[in-house]
Legacy VTK file of the C-alpha trace (Angstrom):
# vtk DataFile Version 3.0
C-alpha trace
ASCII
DATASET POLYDATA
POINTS 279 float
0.000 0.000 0.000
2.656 2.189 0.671
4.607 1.677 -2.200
1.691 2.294 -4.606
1.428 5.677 -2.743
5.175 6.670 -3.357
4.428 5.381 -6.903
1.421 7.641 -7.355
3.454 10.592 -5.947
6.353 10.044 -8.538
3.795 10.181 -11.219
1.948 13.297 -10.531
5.648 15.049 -9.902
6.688 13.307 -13.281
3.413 15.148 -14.808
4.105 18.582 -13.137
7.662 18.665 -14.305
6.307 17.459 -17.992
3.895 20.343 -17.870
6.398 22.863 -16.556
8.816 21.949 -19.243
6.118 22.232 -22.119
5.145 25.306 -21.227
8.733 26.294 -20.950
9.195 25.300 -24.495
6.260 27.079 -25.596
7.404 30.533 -23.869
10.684 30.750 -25.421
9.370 29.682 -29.271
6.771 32.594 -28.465
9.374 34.958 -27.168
11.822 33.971 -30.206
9.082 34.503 -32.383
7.943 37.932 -31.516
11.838 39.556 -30.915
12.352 38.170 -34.574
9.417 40.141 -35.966
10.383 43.323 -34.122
13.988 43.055 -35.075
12.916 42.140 -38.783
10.134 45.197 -38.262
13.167 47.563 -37.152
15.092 46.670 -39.987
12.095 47.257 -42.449
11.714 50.275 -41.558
15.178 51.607 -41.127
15.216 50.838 -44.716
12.360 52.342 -45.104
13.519 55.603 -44.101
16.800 55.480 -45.798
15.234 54.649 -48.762
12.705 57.502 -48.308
16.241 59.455 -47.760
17.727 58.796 -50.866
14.153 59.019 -53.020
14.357 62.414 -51.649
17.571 62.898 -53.149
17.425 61.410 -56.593
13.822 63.096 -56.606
15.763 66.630 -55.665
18.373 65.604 -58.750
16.344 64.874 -61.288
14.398 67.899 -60.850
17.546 69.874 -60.847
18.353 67.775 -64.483
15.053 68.797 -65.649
15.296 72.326 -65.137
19.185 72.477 -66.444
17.958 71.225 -69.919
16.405 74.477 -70.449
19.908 76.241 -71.083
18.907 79.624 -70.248
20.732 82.607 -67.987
19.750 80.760 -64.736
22.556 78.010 -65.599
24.688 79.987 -63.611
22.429 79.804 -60.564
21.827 76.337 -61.331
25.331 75.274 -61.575
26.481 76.758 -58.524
23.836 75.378 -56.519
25.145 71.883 -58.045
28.512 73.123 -56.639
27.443 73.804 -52.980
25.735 70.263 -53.124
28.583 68.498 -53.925
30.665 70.361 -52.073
28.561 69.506 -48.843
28.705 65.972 -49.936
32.644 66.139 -50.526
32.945 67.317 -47.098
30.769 63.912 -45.991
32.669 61.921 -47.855
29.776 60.797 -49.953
32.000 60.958 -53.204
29.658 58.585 -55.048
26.412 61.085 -54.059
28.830 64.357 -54.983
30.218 62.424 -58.684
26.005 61.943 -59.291
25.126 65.476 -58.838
28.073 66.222 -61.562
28.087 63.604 -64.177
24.035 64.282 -64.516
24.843 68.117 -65.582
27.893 67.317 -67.777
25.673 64.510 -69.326
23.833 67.944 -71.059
27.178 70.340 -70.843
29.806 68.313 -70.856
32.605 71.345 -71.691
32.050 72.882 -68.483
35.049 73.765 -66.857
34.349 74.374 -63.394
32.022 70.929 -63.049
34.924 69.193 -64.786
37.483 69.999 -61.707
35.336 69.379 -59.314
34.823 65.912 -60.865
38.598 65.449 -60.894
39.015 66.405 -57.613
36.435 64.235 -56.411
38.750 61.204 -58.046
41.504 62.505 -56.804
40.154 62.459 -53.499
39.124 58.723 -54.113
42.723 58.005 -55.590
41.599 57.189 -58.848
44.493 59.359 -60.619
43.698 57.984 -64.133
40.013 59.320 -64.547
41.766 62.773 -63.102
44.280 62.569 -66.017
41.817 62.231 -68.672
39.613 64.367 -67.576
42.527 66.891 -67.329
43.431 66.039 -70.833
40.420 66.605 -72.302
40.313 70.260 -70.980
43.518 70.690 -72.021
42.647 69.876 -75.638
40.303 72.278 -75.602
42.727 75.091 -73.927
46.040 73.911 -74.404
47.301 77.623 -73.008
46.177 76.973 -69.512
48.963 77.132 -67.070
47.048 75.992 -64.260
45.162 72.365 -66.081
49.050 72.054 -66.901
50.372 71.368 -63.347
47.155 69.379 -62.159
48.219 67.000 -64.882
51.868 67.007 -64.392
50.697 66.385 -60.778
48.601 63.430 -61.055
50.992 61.926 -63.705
53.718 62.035 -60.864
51.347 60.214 -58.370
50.797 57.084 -61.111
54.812 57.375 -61.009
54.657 58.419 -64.750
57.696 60.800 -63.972
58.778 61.377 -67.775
55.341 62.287 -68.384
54.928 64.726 -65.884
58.414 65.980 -66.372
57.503 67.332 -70.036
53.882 68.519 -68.658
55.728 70.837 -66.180
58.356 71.934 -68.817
55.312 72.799 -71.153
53.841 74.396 -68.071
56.967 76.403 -67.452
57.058 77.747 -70.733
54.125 79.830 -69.717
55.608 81.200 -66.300
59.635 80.611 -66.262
59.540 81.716 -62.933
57.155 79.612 -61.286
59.354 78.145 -58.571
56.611 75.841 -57.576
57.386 73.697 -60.773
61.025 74.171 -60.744
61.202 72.878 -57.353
59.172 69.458 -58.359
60.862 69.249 -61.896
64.621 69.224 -59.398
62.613 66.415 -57.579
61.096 64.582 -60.557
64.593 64.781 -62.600
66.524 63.311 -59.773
63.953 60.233 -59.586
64.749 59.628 -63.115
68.561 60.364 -62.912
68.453 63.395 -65.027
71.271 64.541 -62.877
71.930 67.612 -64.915
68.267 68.615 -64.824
68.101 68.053 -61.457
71.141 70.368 -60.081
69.832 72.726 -62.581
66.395 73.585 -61.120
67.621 72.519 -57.569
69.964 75.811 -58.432
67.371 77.870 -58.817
65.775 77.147 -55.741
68.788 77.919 -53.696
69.234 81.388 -55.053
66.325 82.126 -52.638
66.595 79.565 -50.565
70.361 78.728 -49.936
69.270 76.674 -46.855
67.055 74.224 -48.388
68.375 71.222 -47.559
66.656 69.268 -49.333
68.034 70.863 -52.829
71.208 70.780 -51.336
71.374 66.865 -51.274
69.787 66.671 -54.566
72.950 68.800 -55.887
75.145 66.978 -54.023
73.880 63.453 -54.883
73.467 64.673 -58.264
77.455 65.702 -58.547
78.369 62.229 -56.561
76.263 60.096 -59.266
77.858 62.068 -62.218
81.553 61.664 -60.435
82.323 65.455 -59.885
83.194 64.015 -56.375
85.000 67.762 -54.989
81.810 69.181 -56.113
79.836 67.066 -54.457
82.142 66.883 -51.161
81.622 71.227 -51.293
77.453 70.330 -51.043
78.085 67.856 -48.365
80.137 70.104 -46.147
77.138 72.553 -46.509
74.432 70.456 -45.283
76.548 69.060 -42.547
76.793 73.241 -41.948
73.068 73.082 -41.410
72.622 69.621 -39.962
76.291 68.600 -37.791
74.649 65.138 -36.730
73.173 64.107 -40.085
74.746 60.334 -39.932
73.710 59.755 -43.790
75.878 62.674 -44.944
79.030 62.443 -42.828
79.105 59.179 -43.708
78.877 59.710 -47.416
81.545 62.470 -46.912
83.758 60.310 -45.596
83.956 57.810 -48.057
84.556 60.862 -50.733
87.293 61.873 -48.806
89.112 58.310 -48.808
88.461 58.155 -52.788
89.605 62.024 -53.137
92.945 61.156 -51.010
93.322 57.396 -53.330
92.704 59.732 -56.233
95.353 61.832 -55.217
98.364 58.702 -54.444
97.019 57.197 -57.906
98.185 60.846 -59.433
101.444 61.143 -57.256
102.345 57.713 -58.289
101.465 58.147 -61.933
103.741 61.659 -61.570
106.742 60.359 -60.043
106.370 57.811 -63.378
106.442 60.412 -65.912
108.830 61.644 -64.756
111.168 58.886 -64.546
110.784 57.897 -68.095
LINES 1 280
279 0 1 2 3 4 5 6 7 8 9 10 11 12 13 14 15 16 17 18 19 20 21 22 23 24 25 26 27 28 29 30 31 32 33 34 35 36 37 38 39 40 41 42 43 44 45 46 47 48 49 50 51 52 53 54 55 56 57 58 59 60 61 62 63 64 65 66 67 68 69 70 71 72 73 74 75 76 77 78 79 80 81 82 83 84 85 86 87 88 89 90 91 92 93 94 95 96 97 98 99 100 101 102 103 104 105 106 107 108 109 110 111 112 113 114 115 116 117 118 119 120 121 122 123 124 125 126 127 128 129 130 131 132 133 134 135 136 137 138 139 140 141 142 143 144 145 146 147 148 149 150 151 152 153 154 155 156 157 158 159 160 161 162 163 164 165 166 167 168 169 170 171 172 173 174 175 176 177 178 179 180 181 182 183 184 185 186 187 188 189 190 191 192 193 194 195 196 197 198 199 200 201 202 203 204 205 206 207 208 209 210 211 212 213 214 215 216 217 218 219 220 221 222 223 224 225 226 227 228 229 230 231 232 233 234 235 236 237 238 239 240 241 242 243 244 245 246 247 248 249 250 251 252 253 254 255 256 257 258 259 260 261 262 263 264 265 266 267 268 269 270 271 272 273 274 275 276 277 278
């Protein structure tokens, strides 16, 4: 009797725990359930309203587009309203949003200028130096006099590392203003990456008539004179920067080993003297 009592009391337990369990099942499927349809319901409508965001936009563009077909006296206006856009958007870093807003105007004016940089510039900012270049050709074809198109293209030709390229942009460049010492000063740098040695001590020259300090044109002129062997030359540079910079470990260095060749230099030329003159 008392064992089917115990066994009675196991079985309603068992059926309580069964229950319990079941309905602790049931909760968390429900709960699951319902935090997947508000997540999923968030999401919708964050799309939603980006979406929304960026109808707004296209909506605002394309109304701008329409309106810009009518080439009238209010292109101005338009145009520089374009230019504040993108200029906003530039300073988001929404370059994709900004090249839009262009590309839709130049679609119906393609020759303007003014959009045309600021296309550029957006590629430039974006790295993409080749769609710079031949954007900044095509202006150029159309006003090959323009000093300024000149050195944005002799620029972004030196940043694909086409360095003869942009060396004979910047001497076409110069022809317009001999005296721009913005342009000598890269053309010292750009001949010196190419081992135009001569080039390069020649423009580095010019920039140390105003600037006989400039360090950096000092070690082009003397690296220049060690490459082409003028080794007294170049020992005369060194000494100067070493004036300017007593610790520099790269240029005493360097000096010294001109030194040892100068003084070998000099024994070869005893030696070959004190031959002479005994025959």
């Amino acid at each position: 009797m008392e064992n089917t009592f115990f066994l009675q009391f196991e079985i309603i337990i068992f059926l309580v725990s069964f229950c319990y369990f079941i309905y602790y099942i049931f909760l968390k499927i429900a709960t699951f359930s319902f935090s997947k349809r508000e997540r999923k319901s968030k999401i919708k409508d964050s799309n939603i309203k980006k979406n929304t965001e960026i109808k707004e936009v296209i909506k605002e563009t394309k109304f701008q587009v329409e309106e810009d077909t009518k080439i009238n006296n209010e292109d101005k206006i338009r145009i520089s309203e374009i230019l504040r856009k993108q200029a906003i958007l530039v300073e988001k870093e929404d370059y994709e949003w900004a090249k839009t807003l262009i590309i839709e105007w130049l679609a119906i004016n393609k020759d303007h200028k003014q959009l045309n940089l600021e296309l550029a510039n957006i590629y430039n900012k974006q790295s993409d130096y080749k769609k710079s270049e031949i954007i900044y050709r095509e202006l150029i074809e159309k006003q090959k006099n323009d000093f300024d198109l000149l050195k944005k293209l002799g620029f972004v030709l030196a940043l694909q590392k086409k360095y003869k390229d942009s060396i004979r942009v910047y001497k076409e460049a110069l022809e317009k203003k001999e005296n721009d010492m913005w342009i000598i000063d890269i053309l010292s740098d750009l001949s010196f990456e190419v081992e135009d040695y001569e080039s390069a001590k020649k423009y580095a020259k010019k920039i140390l008539k105003d600037k006989p300090k400039d360090v950096e044109k000092l070690q082009i002129m003397a690296y220049s004179f060690d490459n082409l062997w003028k080794l007294e030359k170049a020992l005369n540079y060194y000494n100067k920067i070493l004036d300017i910079q007593p610790y520099n470990e790269t240029i005493i260095q360097r000096k010294k080993e001109i030194e040892e060749k100068l003084n070998n230099y000099e024994d070869i030329e005893k030696v070959e003297n004190i031959k002479n003159k005994k025959s």
